[in-house]
C-alpha positions as CSV (number, residue, x, y, z in Angstrom):
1,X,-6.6,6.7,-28.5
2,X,-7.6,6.1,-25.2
3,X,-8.2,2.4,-22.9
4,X,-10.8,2.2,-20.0
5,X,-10.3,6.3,-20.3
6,X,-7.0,6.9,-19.8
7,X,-4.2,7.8,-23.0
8,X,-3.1,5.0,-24.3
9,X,-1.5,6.4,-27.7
10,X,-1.4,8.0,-31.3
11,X,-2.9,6.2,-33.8
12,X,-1.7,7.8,-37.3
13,X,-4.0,6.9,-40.0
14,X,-2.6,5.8,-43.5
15,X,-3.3,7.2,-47.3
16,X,-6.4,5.5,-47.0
17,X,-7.5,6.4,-43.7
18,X,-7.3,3.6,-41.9
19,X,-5.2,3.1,-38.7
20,X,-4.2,-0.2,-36.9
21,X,-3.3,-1.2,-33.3
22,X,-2.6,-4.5,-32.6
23,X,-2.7,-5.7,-29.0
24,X,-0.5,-8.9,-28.2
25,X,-2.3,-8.7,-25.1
26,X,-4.8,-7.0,-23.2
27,X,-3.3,-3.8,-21.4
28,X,-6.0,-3.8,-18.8
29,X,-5.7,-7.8,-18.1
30,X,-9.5,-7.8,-18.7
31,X,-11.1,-9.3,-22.0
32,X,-13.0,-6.3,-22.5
33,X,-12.0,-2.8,-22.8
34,X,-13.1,0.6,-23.1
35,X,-12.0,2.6,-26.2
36,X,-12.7,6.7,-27.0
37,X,-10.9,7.8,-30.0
38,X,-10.6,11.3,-30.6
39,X,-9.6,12.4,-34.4
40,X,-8.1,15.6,-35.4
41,X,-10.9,17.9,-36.0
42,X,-9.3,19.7,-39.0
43,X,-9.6,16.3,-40.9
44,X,-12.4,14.5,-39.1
45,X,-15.7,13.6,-41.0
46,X,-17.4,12.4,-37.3
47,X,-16.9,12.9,-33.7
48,X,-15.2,10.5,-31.2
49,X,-15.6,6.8,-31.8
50,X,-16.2,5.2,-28.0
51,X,-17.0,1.7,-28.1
52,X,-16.2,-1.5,-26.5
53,X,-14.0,-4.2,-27.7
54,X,-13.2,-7.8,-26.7
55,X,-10.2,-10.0,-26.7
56,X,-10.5,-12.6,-29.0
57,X,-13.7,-11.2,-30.8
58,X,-13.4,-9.5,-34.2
59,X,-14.7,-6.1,-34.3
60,X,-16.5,-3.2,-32.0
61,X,-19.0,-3.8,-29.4
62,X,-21.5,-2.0,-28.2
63,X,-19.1,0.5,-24.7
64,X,-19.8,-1.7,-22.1
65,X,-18.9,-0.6,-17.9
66,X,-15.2,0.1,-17.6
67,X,-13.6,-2.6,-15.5
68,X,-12.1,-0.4,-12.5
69,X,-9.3,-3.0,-11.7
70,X,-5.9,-3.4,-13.2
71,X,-5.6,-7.8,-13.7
72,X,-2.3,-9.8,-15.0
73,X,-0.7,-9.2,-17.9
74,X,-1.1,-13.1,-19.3
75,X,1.6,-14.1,-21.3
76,X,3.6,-11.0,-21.0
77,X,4.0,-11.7,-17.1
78,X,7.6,-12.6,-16.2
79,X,7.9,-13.9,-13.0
80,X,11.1,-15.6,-11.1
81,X,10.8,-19.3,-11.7
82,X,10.0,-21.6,-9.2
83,X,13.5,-23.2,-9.2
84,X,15.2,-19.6,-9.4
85,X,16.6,-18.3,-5.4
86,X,16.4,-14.4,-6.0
87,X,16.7,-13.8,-2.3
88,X,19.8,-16.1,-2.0
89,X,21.8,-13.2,-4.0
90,X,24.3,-11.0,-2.0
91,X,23.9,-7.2,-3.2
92,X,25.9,-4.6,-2.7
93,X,24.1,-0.9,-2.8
94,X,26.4,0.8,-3.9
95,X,25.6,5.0,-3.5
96,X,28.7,7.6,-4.6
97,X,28.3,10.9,-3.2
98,X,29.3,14.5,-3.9
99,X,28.1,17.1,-1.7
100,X,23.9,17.9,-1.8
101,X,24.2,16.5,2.2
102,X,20.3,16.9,2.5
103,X,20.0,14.5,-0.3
104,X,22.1,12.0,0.6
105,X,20.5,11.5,4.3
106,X,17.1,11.1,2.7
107,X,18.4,8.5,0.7
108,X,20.4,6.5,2.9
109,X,18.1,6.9,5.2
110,X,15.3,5.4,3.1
111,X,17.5,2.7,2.1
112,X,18.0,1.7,5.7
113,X,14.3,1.6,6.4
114,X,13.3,-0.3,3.6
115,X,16.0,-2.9,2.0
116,X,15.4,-6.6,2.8
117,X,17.8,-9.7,2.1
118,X,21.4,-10.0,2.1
119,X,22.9,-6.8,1.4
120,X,25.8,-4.7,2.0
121,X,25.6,-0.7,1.8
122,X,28.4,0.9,-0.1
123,X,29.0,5.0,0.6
124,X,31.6,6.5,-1.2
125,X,32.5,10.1,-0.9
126,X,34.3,11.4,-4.1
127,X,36.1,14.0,-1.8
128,X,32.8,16.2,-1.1
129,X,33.3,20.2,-0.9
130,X,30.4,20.7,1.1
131,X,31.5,20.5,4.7
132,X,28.2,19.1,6.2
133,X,28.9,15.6,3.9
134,X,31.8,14.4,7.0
135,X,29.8,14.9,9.7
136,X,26.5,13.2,7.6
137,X,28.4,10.5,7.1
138,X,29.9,10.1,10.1
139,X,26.5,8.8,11.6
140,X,26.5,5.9,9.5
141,X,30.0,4.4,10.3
142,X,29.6,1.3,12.6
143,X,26.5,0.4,11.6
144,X,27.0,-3.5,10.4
145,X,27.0,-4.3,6.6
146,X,27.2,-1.1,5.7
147,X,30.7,0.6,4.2
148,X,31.7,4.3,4.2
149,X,34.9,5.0,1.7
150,X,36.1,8.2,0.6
151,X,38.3,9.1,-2.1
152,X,41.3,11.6,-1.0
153,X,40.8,13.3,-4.5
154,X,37.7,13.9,-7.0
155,X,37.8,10.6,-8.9
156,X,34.9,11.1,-10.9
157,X,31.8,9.3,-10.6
158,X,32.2,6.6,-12.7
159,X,36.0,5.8,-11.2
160,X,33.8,6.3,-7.9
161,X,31.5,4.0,-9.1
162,X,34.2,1.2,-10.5
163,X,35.8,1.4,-6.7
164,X,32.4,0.5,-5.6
165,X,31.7,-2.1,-8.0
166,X,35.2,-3.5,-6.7
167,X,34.7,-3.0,-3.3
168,X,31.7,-5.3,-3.6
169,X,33.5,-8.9,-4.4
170,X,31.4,-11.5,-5.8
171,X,27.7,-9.7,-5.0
172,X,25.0,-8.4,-7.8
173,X,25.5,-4.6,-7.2
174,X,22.7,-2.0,-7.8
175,X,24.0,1.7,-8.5
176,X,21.9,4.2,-6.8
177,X,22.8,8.4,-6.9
178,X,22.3,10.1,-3.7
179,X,19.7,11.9,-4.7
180,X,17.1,9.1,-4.9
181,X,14.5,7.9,-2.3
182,X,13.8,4.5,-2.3
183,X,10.5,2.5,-0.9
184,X,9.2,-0.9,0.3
185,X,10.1,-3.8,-1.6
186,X,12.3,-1.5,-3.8
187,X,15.6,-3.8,-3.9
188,X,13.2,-7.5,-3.6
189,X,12.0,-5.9,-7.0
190,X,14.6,-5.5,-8.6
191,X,16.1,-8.5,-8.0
192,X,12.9,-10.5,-9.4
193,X,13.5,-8.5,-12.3
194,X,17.0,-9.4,-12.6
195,X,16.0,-13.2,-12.0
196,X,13.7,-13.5,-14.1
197,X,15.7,-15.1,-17.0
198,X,19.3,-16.2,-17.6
199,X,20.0,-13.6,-20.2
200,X,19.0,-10.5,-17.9
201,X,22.1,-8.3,-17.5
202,X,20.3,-5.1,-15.8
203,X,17.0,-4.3,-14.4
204,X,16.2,-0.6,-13.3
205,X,13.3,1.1,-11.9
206,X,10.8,3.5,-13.1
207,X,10.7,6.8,-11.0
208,X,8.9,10.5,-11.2
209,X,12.2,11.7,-13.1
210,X,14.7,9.6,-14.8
211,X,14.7,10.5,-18.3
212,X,13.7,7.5,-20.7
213,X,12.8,5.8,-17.2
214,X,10.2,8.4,-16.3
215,X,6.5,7.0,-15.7
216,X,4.2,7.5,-17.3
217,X,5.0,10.1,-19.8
218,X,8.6,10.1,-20.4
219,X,11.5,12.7,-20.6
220,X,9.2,14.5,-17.9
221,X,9.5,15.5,-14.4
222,X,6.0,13.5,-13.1
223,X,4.0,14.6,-10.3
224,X,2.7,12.8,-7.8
225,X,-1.2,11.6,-8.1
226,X,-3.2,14.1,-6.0
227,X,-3.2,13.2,-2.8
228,X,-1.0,9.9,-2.6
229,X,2.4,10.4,-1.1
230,X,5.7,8.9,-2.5
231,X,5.2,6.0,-0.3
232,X,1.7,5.3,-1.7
233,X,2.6,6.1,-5.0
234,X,5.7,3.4,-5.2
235,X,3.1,0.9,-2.8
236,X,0.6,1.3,-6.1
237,X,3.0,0.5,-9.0
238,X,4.1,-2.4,-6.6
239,X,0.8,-3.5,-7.1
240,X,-1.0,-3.0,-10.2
241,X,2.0,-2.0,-13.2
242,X,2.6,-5.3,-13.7
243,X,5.6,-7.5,-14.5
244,X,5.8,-7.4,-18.4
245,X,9.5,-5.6,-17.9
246,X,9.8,-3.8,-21.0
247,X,13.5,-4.0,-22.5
248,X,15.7,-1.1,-23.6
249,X,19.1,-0.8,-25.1
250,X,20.6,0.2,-21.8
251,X,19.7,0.7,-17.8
252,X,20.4,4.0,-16.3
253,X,22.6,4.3,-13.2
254,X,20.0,6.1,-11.1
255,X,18.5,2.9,-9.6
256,X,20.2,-0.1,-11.2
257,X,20.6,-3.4,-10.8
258,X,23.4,-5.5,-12.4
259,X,24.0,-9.3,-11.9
260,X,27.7,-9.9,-10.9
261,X,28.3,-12.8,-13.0
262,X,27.5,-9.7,-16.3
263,X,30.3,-7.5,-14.8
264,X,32.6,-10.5,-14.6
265,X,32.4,-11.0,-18.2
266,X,31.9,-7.3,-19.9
267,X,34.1,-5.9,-17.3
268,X,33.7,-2.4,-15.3
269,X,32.8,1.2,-16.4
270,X,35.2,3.0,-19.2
271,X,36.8,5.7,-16.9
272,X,38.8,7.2,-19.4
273,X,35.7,7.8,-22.1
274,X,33.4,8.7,-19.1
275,X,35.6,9.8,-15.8
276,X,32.6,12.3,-15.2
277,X,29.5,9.9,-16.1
278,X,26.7,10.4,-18.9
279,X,27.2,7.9,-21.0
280,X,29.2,5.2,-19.0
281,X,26.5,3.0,-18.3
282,X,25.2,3.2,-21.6
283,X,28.3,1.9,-23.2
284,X,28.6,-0.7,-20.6
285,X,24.6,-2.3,-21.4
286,X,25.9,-2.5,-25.0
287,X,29.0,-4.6,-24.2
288,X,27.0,-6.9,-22.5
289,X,23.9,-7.0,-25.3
290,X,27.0,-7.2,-28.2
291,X,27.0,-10.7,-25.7
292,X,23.7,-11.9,-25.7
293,X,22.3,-10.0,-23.0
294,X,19.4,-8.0,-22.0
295,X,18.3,-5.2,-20.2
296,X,14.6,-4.5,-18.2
297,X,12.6,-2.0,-16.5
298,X,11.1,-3.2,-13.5
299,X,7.7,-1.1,-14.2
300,X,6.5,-2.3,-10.6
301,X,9.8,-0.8,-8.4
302,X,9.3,3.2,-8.4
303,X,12.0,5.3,-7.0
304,X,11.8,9.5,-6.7
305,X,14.7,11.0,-8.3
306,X,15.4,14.7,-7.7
307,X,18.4,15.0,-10.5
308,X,21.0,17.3,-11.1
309,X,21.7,17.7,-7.1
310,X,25.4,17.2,-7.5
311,X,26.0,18.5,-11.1
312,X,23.6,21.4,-11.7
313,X,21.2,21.3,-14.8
314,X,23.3,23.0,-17.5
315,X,26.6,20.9,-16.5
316,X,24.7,17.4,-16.5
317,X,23.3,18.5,-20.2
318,X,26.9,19.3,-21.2
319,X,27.9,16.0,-20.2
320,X,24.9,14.3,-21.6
321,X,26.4,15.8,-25.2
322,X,29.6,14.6,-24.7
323,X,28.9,11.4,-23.5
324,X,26.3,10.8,-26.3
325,X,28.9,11.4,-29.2
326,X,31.2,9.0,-27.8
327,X,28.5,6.3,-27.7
328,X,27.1,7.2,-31.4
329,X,31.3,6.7,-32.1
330,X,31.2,3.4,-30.6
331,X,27.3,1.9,-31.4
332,X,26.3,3.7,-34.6
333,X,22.9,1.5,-33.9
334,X,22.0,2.7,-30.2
335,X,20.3,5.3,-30.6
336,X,18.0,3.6,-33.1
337,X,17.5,0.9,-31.0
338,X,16.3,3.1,-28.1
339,X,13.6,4.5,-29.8
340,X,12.3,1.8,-31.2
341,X,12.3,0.2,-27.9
342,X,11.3,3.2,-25.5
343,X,8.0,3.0,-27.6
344,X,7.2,-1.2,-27.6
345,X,3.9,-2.4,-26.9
346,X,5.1,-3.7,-23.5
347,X,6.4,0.0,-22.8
348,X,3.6,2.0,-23.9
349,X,1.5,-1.1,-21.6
350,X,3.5,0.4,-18.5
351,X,3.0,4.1,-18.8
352,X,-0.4,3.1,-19.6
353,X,-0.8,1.4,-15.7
354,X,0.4,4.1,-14.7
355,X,-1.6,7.1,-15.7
356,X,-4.8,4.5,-14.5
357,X,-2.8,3.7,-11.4
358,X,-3.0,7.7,-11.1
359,X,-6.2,8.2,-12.3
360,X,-7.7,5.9,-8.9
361,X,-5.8,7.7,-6.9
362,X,-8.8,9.8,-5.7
363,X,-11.5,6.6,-5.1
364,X,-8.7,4.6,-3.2
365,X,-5.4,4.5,-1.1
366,X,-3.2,1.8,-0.8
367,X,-2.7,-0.4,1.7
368,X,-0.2,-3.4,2.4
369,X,-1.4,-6.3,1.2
370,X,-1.7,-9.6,3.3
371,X,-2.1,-13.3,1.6
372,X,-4.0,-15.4,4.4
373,X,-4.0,-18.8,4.1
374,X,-7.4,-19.3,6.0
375,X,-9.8,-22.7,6.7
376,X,-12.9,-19.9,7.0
377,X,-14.8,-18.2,4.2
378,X,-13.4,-14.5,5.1
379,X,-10.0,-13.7,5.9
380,X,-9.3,-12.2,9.3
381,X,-9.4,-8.2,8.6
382,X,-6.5,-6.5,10.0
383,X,-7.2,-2.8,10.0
384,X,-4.9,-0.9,7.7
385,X,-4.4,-3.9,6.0
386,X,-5.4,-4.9,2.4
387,X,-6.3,-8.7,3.2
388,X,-6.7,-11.5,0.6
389,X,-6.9,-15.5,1.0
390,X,-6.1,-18.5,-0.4
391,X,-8.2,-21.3,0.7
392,X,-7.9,-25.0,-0.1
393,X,-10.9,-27.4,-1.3
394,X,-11.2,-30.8,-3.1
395,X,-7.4,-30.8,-4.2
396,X,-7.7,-27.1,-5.5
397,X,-6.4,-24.3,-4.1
398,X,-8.3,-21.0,-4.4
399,X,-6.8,-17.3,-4.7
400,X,-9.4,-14.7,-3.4
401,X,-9.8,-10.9,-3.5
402,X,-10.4,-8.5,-0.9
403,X,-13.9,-9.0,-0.7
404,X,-13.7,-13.1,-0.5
405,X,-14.6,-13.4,-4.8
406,X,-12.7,-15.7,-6.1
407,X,-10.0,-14.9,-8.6
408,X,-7.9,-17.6,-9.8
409,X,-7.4,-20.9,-9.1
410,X,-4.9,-23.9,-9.8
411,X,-5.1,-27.6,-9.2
412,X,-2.8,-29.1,-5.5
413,X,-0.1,-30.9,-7.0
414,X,3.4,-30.9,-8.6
415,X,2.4,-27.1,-10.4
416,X,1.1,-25.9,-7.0
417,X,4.3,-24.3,-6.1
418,X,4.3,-22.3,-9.8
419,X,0.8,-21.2,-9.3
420,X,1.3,-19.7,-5.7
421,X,4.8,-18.4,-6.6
422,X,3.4,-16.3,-9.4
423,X,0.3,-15.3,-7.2
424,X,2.6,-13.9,-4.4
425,X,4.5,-12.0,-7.6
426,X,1.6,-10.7,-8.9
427,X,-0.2,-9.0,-6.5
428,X,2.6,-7.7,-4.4
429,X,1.8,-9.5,-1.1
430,X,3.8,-7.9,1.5
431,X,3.1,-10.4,4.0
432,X,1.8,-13.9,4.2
433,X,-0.7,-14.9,7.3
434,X,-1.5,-18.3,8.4
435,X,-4.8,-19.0,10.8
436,X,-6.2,-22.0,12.8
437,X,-7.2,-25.3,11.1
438,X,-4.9,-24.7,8.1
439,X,-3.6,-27.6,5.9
440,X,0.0,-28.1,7.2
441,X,1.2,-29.4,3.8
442,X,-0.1,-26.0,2.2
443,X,1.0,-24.1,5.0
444,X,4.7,-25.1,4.1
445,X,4.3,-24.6,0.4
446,X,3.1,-21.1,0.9
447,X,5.9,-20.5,3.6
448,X,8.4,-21.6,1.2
449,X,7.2,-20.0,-1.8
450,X,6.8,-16.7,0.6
451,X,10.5,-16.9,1.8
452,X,11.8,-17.3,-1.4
453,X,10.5,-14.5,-3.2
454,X,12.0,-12.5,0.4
455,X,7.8,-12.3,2.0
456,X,8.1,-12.4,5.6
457,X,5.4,-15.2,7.3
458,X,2.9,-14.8,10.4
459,X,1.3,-16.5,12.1
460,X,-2.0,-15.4,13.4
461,X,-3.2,-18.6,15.2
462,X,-0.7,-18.4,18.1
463,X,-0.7,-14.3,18.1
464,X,-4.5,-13.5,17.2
465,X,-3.6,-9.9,18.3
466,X,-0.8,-9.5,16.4
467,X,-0.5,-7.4,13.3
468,X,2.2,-8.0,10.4
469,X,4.4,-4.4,10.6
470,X,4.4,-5.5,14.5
471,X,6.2,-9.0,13.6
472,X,9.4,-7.7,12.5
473,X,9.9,-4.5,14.5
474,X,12.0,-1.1,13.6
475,X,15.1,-3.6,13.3
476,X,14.3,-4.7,10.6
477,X,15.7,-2.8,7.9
478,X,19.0,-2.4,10.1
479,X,19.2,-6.5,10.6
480,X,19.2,-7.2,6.4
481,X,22.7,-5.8,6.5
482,X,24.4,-8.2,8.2
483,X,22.8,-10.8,6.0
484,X,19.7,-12.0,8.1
485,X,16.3,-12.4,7.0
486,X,13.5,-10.5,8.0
């Protein structure tokens, strides 16, 4: 079955023919959608069914326009509350490394130029045979909030890991392998993921190869959409895959986050079951769900993930087998669990976003968005900007799009701050702008909302000239590490 023309799933049809899909929400965020199905034409009796339907009206309508934009997810959304401080949390980035020394410079170095908040950088060397990893490294050292350790003897990675994990204190640590590239916004995701409720133990990202965590067709190395690069790519998800955070069973210690105050209870990674990996941070999301807690994908945070730099292919499947029969020892449920998760509504939702995320990739490119809060009817345009308002009139404030229409809107008063909080979240505002003749009450609420959710603030009025990236500078990245704000 396929939604506004993109895959969507199987349907299997019954003994009696019939098949059911129920939609707890609408996948799109529109009330109408687009349906083709295509049956199997050994067994069909007719061709493809394409028809329309709508949300919250029995039956099929006559196939209506496909709506080309991706909205909210409704109820499914799960922002940060308005009383929650995500950016207040101290992070520790913690990346072990073994050899693969091109690798491990693109990731640090992407980490450098695009990590926000307070956060600490954590290298550790597990004693690296390739000679080019000192010298790599070496670059790095003095550079403030960010640690380089080295272990005199192979350790291991997940002994490399627990070091890390110690080395960190009392901060929220995210375990990322050197073989990743991160992008904008990629840690402020994940720790809106992680904050979103009390219960949430882990959150990782999605990337182009990462197993169960691949998008949007799993268990698959994903290419890019034509013509997009990485950047664009992780700028779009950012955007438009939405905050619904599936759950699993388990994170996966490519890109994950995992809330201090979880490691404190469940404890560290089982060296002795996993000194090599595969497996260990499996067991250790299962301690902490045996307690009550849960674990997300952050669907909007997308990381590329070459895999297997270190290991090789045929050694990391040889630990994947030997890792997996410890865990079926220890959680005889797990791997049931995972696969009725990996294929939830809410899941099959995000790998849907994706493959339409990649299916616009050749009408549009994405751009940094900007929030203006603006007494005129049009926002200032900044070029290579994507810039939307919010305007203020008769006690009601006013979200528009790029093109001025009005989108949303919410009443001034004690819910203002929720309203503009989950705006900010929901359309991945990079930047907030603020113009002449602006109400200074609003200005402050969007200021604080912005800085809380880690959204750096301009403002255009006093520097007319002035673009956002040209606010902050190529420091930026570097000053996060010793704790400042952008």
């Amino acid at each position: 079955m396929a939604i506004d023309g993109s895959r969507f799933c199987l349907l299997e049809a019954n003994a009696d023919g019939l098949a059911e899909l129920r939609l707890p929400f609408s996948p799109s965020g529109n009330a109408v959608l687009d349906i083709r199905i295509d049956q199997d034409p050994i067994e069909a009796e007719c061709g493809p069914i394409a028809a329309s339907i709508e949300i919250g009206r029995p039956g099929l309508q006559p196939k209506m326009p496909m709506q080309p934009t991706l909205g909210a997810l409704a109820s499914a959304e799960r922002p940060v509350p308005v009383e929650v401080e995500p950016m207040q949390r101290e992070v520790a980035v913690i990346v072990p490394v073994y050899n693969a020394a091109d690798g491990v410079a693109r990731c640090l170095d992407s980490v450098l130029a695009h990590t926000t908040g307070p956060c600490r950088l954590i290298v550790i060397d597990d004693a690296s045979t390739d000679p080019a990893i000192a010298p790599l490294l070496q670059r790095y050292r003095g550079i403030a909030g960010i640690d380089i350790l080295a272990n005199e003897e192979n350790r291991g990675f997940t002994a490399t890991v627990n070091r890390g994990m110690r080395h960190a204190g009392d901060a929220d640590v995210v375990l990322l392998n050197a073989d990743t590239e991160v992008a904008a916004h990629w840690l402020t995701g994940l720790r809106r993921a992680a904050c979103c409720a009390a219960d949430v133990a882990t959150a990782t990202a999605v990337s182009d190869n990462a197993g169960a965590f691949s998008v949007p067709e799993l268990e698959r190395e994903n290419p890019l959409p034509p013509g997009w690069t990485f950047a664009q790519t992780a700028r779009a998800l950012w955007q438009s895959a939405g905050h619904a955070y599936p759950q699993l069973p388990t994170g996966n210690g490519f890109c994950m986050y995992i809330r201090r105050e979880v490691l404190d209870e469940v404890g560290l990674f089982d060296v002795e079951a996993f000194p090599q990996g595969y497996g260990e941070e499996n067991d250790f999301c299962q301690r902490a769900s045996a307690r009550g807690y849960r674990h997300l994908i952050a669907g909007n945070v997308f990381v590329a993930h070459a895999r297997s730099q270190s290991f090789g292919i045929e050694r990391r499947e040889r630990l994947g087998r030997t890792g997996m029969q410890v865990l079926r020892e220890r959680w005889p449920d797990y791997e049931a669990d995972v696969g009725a998760m990996l294929f939830s509504f809410e899941r099959r939702v995000l790998d849907w976003r994706v493959r339409r995320i990649h299916a616009m990739a050749p009408q549009m490119q994405p751009l940094p968005r900007v929030l203006h809060l603006h007494a005129g009817e049009h926002p200032p345009l900044l070029s290579g900007y994507d810039s939307w308002m919010i305007t203020m009139h008769n006690q009601e404030w006013t979200l528009h799009g790029a093109h001025a229409e009005p989108l949303e809107s919410a009443a001034a008063g004690p819910l203002a701050s929720r309203h503009v909080s989950e705006w900010l979240q929901r359309h991945g505002f990079e930047w907030v702008a603020f113009g002449d003749g602006v109400d200074p009450g609003a200005a402050k609420l969007l200021a604080v909302q912005a800085r809380r959710l880690g959204i750096p603030a301009l403002d255009i009025s006093a520097h007319p000239q002035t673009e956002p990236g040209a606010s902050a500078g190529s420091t930026n990245a570097l000053r996060s590490f010793n704790g400042e704000r952008p």
